[in-house]
N, C-alpha and C positions, 0 to 999 in steps of 0.2 A: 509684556516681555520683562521679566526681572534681569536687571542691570548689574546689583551686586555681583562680587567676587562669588559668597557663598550667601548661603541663608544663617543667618543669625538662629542661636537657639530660640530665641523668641518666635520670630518667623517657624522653625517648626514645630515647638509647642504649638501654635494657632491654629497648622495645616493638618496634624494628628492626635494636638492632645488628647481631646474627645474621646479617639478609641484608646488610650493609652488607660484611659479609666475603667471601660469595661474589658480589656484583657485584662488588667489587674484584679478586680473584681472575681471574674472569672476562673482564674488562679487562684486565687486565695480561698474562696470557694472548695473547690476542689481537692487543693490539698488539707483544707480543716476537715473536711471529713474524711479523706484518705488516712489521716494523724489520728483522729479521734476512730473511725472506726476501724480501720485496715481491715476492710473488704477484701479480699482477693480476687473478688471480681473486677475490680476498678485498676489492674496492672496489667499494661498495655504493651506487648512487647516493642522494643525502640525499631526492630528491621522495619516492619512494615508502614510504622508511621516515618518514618526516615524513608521509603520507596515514593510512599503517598506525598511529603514535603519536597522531594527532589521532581515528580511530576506535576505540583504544582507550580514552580520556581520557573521549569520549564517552559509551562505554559504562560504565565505571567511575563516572560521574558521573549514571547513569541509575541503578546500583545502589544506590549511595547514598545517594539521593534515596529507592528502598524501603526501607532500612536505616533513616533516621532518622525516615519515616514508622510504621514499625513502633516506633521506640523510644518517638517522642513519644505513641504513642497510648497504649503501655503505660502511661506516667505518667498520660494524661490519666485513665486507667480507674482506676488506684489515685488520682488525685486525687481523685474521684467515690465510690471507697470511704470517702475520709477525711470529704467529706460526709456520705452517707448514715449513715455509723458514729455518727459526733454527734448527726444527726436523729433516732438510735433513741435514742441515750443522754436525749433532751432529752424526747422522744413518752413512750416507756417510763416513766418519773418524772412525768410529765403525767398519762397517761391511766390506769393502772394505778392506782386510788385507791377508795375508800369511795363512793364517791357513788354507784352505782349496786347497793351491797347493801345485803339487809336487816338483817344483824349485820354489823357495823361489825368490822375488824380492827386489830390493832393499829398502832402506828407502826414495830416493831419487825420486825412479819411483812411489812408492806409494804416495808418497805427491806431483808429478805431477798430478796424477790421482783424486785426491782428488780434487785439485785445478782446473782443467779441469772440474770439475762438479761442483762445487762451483762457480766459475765463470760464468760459463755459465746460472746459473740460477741467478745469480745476471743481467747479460742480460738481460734474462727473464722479470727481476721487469720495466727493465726501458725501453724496446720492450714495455711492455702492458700496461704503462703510457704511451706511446706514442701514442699507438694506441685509448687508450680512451678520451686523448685529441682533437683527427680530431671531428671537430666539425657538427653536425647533423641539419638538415634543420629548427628543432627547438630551437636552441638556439641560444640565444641574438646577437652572432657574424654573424650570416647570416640572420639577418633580413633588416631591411632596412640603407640607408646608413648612416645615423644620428646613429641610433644604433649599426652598426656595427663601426663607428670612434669612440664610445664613450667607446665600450666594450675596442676593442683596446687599448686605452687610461689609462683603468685598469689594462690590463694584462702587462702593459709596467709600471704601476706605484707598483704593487704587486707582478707580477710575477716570476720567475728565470724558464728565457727557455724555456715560453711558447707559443712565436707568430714562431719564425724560428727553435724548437725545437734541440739547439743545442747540451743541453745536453746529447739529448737519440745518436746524431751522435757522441759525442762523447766517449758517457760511452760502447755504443755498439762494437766499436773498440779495447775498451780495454779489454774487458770481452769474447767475443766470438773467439777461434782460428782463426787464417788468414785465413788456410784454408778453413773455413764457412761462413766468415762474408758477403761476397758477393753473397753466393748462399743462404742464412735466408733470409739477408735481400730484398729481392727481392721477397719475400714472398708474396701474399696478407695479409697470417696473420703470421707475425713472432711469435708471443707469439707462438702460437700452434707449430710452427714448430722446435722451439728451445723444449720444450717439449716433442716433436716426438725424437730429436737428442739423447736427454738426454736420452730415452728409448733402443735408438740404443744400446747405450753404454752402458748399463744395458745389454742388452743382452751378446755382446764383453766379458763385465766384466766377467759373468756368463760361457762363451765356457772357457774360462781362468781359472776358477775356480777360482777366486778371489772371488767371493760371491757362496755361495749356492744355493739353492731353496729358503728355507725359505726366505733368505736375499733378493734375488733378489724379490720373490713379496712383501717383504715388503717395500722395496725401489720403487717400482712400484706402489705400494698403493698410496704411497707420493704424485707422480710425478700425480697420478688419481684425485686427493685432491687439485691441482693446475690447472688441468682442471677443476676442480669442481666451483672454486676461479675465474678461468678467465672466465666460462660459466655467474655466475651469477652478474660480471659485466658488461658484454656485456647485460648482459637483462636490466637491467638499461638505459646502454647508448643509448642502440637501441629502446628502447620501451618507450614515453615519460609517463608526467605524462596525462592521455586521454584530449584531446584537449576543450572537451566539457565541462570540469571542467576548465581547465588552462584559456582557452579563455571568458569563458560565464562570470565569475567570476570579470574580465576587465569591461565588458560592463556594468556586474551589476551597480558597485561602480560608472561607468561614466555617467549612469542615475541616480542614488542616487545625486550623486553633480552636476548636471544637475537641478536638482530640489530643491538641499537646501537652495540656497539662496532665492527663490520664498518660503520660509515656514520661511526660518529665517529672514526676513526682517520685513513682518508682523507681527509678532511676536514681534521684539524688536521696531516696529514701535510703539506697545499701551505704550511704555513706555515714551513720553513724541513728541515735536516737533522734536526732533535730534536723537531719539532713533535709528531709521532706520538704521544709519550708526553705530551706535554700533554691530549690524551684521554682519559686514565685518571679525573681526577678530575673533568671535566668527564659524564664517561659514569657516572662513578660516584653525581654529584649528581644526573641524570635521572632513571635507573636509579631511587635511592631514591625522589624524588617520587612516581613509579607506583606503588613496592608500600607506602609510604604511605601510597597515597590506597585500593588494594586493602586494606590493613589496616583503616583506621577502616573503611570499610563491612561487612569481615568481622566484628569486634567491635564492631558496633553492630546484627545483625542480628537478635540475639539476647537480649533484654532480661530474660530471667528466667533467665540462664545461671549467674549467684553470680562474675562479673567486675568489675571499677573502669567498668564502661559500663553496668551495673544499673540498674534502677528500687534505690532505696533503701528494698524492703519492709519492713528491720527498723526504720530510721528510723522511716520511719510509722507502723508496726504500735506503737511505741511511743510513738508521739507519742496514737494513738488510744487506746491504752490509759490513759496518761496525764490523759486527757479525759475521758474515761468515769469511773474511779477518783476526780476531783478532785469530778463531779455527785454523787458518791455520799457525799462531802463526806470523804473520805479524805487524809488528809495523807501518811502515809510512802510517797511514791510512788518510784518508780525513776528511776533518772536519763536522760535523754536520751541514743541512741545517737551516738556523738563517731564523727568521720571518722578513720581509721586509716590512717598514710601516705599523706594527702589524700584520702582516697578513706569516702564515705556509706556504707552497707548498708543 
């Protein structure tokens, strides 16, 4: 998630320069040989490529609108996790207590028990950041090899932890008992399965009578409330934004500037002998607008890709864990994840 105010012009030479070269190119092109030869075939009247540029705009502005529909729900879902998360941490330390056994436990075994289940769902956050990072056959990193050295290149210049995922190897280690950590992770899906554990022990808790009835399905609510959280990111990550819109939207804009400098040359051609080439940078400024606007919606369609347009799962997952750790009246806590060349995690 980029932090900045705006983006620096640096920042968007990085994210467009690239095509800012072959519209140029292209342009220039074009109008050298409209100047040297003036063809009369190669004058394109402006209505119909101005009908074509306004249905494209359209459409681009349709996708995008699915683009940050998608992105903003991602957040609202991990907002909702950051909820729920604290609701356990606050329930769990409430309900889990003496009052409903016959031998009394100690203070010592009950703030094990707390911390055993606080822990392990602080696992949990950084299990199912991990998992939503593995990247899907449509996003930018598994496409071709120019673009996957390039994605690379970002996540190595923004990221923390996102190409050899070392944080979830190592926060997973410290959060789930030894005795589990090897039979979770070996999971297909650890999130779910550390979820399942937590349940176990809701149960445990409850032959103990350390929780009640009530207690225990209200703690099971919770823990149903976080499958809820991890179902409707997985629909996200798993199901893209439909291809006939992400894809068709591409080609639009690459026939739109396919065609513009053939409308904008004539054009600034009746304006004198040298006019002609005054369309270069004018067709060049258009030109970028459109794959601009096709950029943000292509990198915002995808919200658990490990890009500067991310939900900021490590953020949170640390800010939850942080909160969890502080009820358990813990001091040497970790520090808060900082924005890396303006950009959250």
């Amino acid at each position: 998630m980029y932090v900045n105010k705006n983006y620096s012009a640096k920042g968007i030479l990085q994210f467009t320069g690239a095509h800012l070269i072959w519209i140029t190119v292209w342009a220039t092109i074009v109008t050298a040989v409209f100047e040297i030869t003036h063809w009369e075939w190669m004058h394109i009247p402006w209505l119909p490529l101005s009908v074509i540029g306004t249905a494209v705009a359209f459409y681009i502005g349709f996708k995008n609108n699915q683009a940050y529909d998608r992105l903003w729900e991602a957040r609202k879902i991990w907002g909702a996790i950051v909820n729920s998360s604290r609701a356990w941490g606050s329930t769990v330390k409430a309900f889990v207590s003496n009052q409903f056994t016959e031998i009394a436990y100690g203070e010592q075994e009950l703030h094990d028990i707390h911390k055993k289940l606080l822990y392990r769902h602080v696992g949990w956050l950084y299990a199912l950041r991990s998992q939503l990072l593995i990247p899907t056959s449509w996003e930018h990193i598994r496409q071709g090899k120019h673009m996957a050295r390039f994605t690379q290149k970002r996540m190595k210049r923004f990221g923390i932890g996102l190409l050899d995922d070392e944080v979830t190897s190592t926060e997973l280690n410290i959060f789930l008992p030894k005795n589990e950590y090897e039979r979770l992770i070996n999971y297909k899906n650890t999130a779910t399965q550390i979820i399942d554990q937590q349940s176990q022990d809701l149960k445990e808790l409850r032959a103990k009578n350390l929780i009640d009835d009530f207690r225990h399905m209200e703690l099971q609510n919770i823990l149903n409330d976080f499958y809820i959280h991890q179902g409707k990111c997985e629909r996200i990550k798993k199901f893209p934004l439909p291809r006939q819109y992400g894809s068709s939207s591409f080609i639009f804009v690459a026939i739109f500037i396919f065609f513009l400098p053939l409308g904008m040359v004539s054009e600034f051609h009746k304006l004198g002998e040298f006019g002609g080439w005054l369309s270069i940078p004018f067709t060049v400024l258009v030109g970028w607008v459109y794959v601009m606007m096709e950029l943000v919606g292509d990198y915002s369609e995808n919200p658990f890709e490990g890009l500067g347009n991310d939900i900021p799962m490590l953020a949170l997952s640390r800010t939850i864990e942080i909160d969890l750790r502080e009820m358990l009246g813990e001091t040497d806590l970790p520090p808060s994840i900082q924005a890396k060349n303006g950009v959250l995690m």
